[in-house]
C-alpha positions in Angstrom: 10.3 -69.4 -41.5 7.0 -68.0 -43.0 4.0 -67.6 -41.0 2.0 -69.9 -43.6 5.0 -72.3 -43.6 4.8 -72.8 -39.9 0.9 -73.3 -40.1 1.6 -76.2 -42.4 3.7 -78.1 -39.7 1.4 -76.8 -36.3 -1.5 -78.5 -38.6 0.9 -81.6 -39.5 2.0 -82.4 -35.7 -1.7 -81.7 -35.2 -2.6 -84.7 -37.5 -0.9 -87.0 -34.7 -2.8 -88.3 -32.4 -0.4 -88.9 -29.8 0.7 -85.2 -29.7 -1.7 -83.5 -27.1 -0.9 -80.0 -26.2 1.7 -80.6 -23.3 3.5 -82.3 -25.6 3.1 -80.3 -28.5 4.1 -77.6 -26.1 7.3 -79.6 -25.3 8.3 -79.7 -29.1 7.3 -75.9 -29.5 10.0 -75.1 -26.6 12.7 -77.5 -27.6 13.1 -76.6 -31.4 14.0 -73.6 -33.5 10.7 -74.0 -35.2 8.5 -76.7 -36.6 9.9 -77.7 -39.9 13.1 -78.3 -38.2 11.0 -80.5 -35.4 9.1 -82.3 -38.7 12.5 -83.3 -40.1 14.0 -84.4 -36.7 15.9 -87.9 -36.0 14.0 -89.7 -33.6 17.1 -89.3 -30.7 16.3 -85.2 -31.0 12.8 -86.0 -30.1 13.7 -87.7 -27.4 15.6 -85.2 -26.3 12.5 -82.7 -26.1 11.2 -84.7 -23.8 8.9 -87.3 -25.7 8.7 -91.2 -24.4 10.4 -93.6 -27.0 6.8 -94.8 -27.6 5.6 -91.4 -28.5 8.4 -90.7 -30.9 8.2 -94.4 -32.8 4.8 -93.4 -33.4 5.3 -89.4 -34.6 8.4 -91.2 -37.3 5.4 -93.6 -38.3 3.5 -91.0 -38.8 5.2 -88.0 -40.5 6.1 -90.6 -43.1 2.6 -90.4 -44.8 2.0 -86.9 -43.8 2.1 -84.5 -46.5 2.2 -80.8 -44.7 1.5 -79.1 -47.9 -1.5 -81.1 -49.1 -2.8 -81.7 -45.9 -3.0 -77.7 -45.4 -4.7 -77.1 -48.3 -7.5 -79.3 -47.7 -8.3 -76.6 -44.8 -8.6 -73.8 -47.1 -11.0 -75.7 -49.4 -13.4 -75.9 -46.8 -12.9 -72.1 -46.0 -11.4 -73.7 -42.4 -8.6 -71.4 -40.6 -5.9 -72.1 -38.7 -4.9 -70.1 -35.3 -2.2 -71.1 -33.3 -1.0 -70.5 -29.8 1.6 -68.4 -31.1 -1.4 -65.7 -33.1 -2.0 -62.3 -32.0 -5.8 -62.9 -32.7 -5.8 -66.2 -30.5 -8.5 -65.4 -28.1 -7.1 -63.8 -24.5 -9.4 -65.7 -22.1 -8.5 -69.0 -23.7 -4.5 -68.4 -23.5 -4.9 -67.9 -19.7 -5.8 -71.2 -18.8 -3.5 -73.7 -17.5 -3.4 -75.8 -20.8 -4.6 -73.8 -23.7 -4.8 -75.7 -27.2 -2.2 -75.1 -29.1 -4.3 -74.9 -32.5 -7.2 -74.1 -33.0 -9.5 -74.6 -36.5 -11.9 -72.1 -36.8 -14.9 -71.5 -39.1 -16.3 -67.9 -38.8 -14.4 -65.6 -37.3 -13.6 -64.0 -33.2 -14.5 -60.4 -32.3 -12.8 -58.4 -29.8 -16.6 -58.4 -28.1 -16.0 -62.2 -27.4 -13.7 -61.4 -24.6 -17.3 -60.6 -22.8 -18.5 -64.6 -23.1 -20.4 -67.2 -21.0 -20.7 -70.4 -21.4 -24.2 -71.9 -21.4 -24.5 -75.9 -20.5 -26.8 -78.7 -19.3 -28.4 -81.9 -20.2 -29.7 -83.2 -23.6 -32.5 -84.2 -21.7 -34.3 -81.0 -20.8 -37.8 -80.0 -19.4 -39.8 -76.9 -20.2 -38.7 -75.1 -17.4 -35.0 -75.5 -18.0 -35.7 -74.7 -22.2 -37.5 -71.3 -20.7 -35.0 -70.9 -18.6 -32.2 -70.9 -21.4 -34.3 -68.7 -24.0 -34.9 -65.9 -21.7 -31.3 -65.7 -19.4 -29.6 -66.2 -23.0 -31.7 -63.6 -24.5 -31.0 -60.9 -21.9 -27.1 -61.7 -22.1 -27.0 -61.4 -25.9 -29.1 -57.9 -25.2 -26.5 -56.9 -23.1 -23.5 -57.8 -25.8 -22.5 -60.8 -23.9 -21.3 -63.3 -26.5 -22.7 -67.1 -25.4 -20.3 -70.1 -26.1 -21.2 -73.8 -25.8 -21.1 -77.1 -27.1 -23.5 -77.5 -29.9 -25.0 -80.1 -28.4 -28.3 -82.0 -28.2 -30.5 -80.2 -25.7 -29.4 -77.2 -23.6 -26.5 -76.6 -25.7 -28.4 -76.2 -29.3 -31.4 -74.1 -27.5 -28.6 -71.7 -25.9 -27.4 -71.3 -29.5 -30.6 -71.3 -31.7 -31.7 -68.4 -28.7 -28.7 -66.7 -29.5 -29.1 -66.2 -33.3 -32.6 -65.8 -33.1 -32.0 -62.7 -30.7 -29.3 -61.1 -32.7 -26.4 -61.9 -30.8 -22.8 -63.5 -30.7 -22.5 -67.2 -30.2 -19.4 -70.0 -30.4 -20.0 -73.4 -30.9 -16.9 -76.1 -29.3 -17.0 -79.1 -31.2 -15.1 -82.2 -30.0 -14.7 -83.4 -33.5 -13.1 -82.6 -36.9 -14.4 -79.1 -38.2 -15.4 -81.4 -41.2 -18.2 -83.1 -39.7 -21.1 -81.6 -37.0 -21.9 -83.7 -34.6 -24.4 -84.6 -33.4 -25.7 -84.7 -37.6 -29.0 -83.1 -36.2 -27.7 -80.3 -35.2 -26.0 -79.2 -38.9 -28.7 -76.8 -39.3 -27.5 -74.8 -35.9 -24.6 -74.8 -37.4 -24.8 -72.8 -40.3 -27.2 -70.5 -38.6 -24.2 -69.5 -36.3 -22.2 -69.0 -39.0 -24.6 -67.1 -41.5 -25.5 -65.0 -37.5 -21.6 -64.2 -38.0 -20.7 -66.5 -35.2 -18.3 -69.1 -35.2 -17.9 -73.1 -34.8 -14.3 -74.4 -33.6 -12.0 -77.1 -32.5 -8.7 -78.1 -31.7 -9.0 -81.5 -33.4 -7.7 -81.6 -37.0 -10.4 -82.5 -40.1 -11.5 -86.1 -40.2 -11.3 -86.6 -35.8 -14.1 -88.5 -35.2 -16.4 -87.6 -32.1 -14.8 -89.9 -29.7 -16.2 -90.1 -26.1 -12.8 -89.3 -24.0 -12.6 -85.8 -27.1 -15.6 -84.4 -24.9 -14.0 -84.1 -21.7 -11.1 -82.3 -23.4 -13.0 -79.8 -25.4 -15.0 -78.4 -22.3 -11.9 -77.2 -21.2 -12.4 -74.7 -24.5 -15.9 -73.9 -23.7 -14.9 -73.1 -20.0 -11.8 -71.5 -20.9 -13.7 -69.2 -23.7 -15.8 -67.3 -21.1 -15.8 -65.5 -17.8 -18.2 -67.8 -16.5 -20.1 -71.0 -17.4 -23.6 -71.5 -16.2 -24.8 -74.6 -15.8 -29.1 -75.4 -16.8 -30.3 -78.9 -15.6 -27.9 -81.2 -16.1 -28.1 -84.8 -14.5 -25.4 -85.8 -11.5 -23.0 -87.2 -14.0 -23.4 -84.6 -16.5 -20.9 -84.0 -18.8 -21.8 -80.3 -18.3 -20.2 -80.9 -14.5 -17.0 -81.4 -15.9 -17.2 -78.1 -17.7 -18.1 -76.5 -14.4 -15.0 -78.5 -13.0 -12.8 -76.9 -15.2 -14.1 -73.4 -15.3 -13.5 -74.0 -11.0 -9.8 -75.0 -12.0 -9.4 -71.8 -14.7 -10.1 -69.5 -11.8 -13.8 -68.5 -13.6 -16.7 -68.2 -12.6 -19.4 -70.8 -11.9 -23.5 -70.1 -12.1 -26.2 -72.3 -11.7 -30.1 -71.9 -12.4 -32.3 -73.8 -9.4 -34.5 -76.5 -10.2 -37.4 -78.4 -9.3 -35.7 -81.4 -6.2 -37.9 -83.5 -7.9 -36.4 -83.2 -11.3 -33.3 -86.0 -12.0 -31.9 -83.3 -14.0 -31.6 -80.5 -11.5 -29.2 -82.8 -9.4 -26.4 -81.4 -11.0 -27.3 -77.6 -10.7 -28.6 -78.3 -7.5 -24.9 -79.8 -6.3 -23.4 -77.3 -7.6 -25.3 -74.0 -5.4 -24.5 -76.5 -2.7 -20.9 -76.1 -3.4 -20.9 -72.3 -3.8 -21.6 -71.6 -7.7 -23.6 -68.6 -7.6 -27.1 -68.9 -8.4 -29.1 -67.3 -11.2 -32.8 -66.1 -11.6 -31.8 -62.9 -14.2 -29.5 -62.6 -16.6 -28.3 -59.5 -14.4 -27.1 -61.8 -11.5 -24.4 -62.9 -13.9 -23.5 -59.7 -14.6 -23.1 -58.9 -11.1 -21.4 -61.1 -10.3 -18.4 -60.3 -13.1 -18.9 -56.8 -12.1 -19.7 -56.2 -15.7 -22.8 -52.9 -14.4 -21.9 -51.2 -17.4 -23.0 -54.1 -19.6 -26.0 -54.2 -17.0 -27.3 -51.1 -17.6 -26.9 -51.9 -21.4 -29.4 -54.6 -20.6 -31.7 -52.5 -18.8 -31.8 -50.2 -21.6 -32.6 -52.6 -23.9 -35.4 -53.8 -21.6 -37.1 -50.8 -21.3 -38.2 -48.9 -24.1 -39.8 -45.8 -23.9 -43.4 -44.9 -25.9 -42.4 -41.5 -26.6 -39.4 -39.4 -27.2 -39.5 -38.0 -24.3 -39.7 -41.3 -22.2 -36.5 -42.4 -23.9 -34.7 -39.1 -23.1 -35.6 -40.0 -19.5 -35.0 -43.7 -19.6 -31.4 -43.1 -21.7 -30.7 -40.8 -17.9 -32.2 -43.7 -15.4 -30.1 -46.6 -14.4 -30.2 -49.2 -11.1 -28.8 -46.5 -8.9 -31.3 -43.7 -7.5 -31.4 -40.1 -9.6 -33.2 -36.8 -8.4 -35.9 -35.7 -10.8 -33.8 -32.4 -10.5 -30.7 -34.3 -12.3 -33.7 -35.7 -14.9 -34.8 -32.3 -15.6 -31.4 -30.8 -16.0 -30.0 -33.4 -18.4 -33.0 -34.5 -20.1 -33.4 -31.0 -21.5 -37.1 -31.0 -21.0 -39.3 -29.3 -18.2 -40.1 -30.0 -14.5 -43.8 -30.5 -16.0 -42.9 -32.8 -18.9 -40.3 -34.8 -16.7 -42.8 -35.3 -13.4 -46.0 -36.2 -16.0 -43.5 -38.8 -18.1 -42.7 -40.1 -14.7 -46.1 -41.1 -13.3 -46.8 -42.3 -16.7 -43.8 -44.7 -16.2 -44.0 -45.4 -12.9 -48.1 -46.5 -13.5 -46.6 -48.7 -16.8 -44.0 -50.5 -14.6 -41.0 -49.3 -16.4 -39.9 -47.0 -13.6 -39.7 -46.7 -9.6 -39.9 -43.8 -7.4 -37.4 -45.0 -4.3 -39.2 -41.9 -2.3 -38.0 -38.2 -1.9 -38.3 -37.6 -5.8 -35.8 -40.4 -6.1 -35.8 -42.7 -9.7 -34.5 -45.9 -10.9 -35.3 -47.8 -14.1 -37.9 -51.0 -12.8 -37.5 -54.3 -14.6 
């Protein structure tokens, strides 16, 4: 069977709303392939391991299902179709314990998005935590760090907008139909990922509505996207807890920015440094922590630009670990004179430290 041909069934079984992705996966690993599933009597279904209820309702179905049709209405809308089975299906995503088995994609992945974090928290937000989102966001998307969240009121839509507006990568997880963006508000975001170059998905087929138990679901796709998920005010029943929860479950990482005790909103983030999430001031913390120093000193270059020409030849040498002003000299290709004057110029402009005994790192 063609690859296009078994699209047109993974998007058909898709339509189905009783076929999750542990059953889907049941189906996958029972038949030859999925036109021969389609076409099945209903006792072969049971066979796969499908209740009776289950299959009554999949017979109902298929019977006003048109694979063909239904498939095209995807490439109208300029929507693809990636499946469990794709060699471009993201890596971090097929590692978790129950990976979607389709995914519809507007835009396109990069092989940077294997670098990701997911950015979350509460519609709901104060200054502090909108500040906080801008700047950690914008340091990550300086250090190549592609940011993935829910396109959400709030947290969620600021994470994004940051990340366009600073040139970098960023997914949107949507827990409807690729048809519709919801919340409607948020349309504008929307495209600005995708004009950015960045990408909007879901696992639920064109005309799923945005029903409250989808949510749930999908942040296991926003979790499962990233290395981490860091978590910005988000209220003790946060839906941006359950993202944590499953990023906890995935085996990721889970960060948290402090807030005010007296802020209902910090109760979640709050909880969670309780708990052990690691806690986060600086976009470099994160990048600790995922032992990602080379992205780190990415960063650092990025935040400390030189004046001169011969401040960047001495700032494209420096890092966060201590160098000689003999190494400096040696590989900058400039003088002891010209190195030692660039360096008390820096050092007197903040963008270096002397550590002592002629000893340099780049300075924040």
């Amino acid at each position: 069977m063609s690859n296009q041909t078994e699209q047109l069934y993974f998007n058909a079984f898709n339509l189905i709303p009783q076929i999750g992705s542990v059953r889907f996966r049941k189906i996958l690993n029972f038949f030859p392939d999925l036109e021969s599933a389609w076409t099945a009597s209903a006792t072969d279904m049971e066979k796969c391991g499908l209740e009776q209820a289950v299959v009554s309702k999949i017979i109902e179905a298929r019977a006003n299902i048109d694979p063909e049709q239904e498939f095209a209405l995807l490439s109208k809308q300029n929507i693809q179709l990636l499946t469990i089975k794709d060699g471009s299906y993201p890596k971090l995503l097929r590692e978790i314990p129950n990976p979607p088995i389709v995914l519809y994609l507007k835009g396109g992945f990069q092989a940077a998005d294997d670098l990701a974090v997911a950015v979350v928290g509460t519609r709901k937000f104060s200054a502090y935590g909108k500040q906080a989102v801008v700047e950690l966001v914008r340091d990550l998307v300086r250090a190549n760090i592609t940011i993935v969240s829910g396109l959400a009121l709030g947290i969620d839509a600021i994470a994004h907008r940051a990340a366009v507006e600073f040139h970098g990568r960023t997914i949107a997880v949507l827990a409807c139909g690729l048809d519709s963006i919801y919340p409607a508000t948020n349309r504008m975001v929307g495209q600005q990922i995708l004009e950015s170059g960045g990408a909007i998905i879901s696992e639920l087929p064109l005309g799923a509505p945005p029903l409250k138990h989808h949510f749930p679901v999908r942040n296991r796709i926003i979790s499962g996207l990233s290395l981490g998920t860091l978590v910005i005010e988000a209220a003790e029943d946060s839906g941006s807890l359950i993202t944590a929860r499953h990023a906890l479950e995935q085996n990721r990482q889970v960060f948290a920015v402090p807030g005010s005790i007296f802020n209902p909103a910090s109760i979640g983030p709050n909880n969670l440094l309780k708990m052990g999430a690691k806690p986060v001031t600086r976009a470099a913390d994160i990048l600790e922590e995922l032992n990602l120093e080379f992205v780190q000193e990415q960063l650092l270059a990025a935040e400390v630009i030189g004046d001169n020409e011969d401040e960047n030849k001495i700032l494209g040498l420096l890092t966060r670990e201590p160098l000689h002003i003999d190494f400096i000299v040696k590989n900058s290709g400039l003088s002891t004179g010209a190195v030692a004057a660039a360096l008390t110029i820096m050092e007197m402009k903040g963008k270096v430290r002397n550590l002592g005994a002629n000893q340099y790192v780049v300075s924040r």
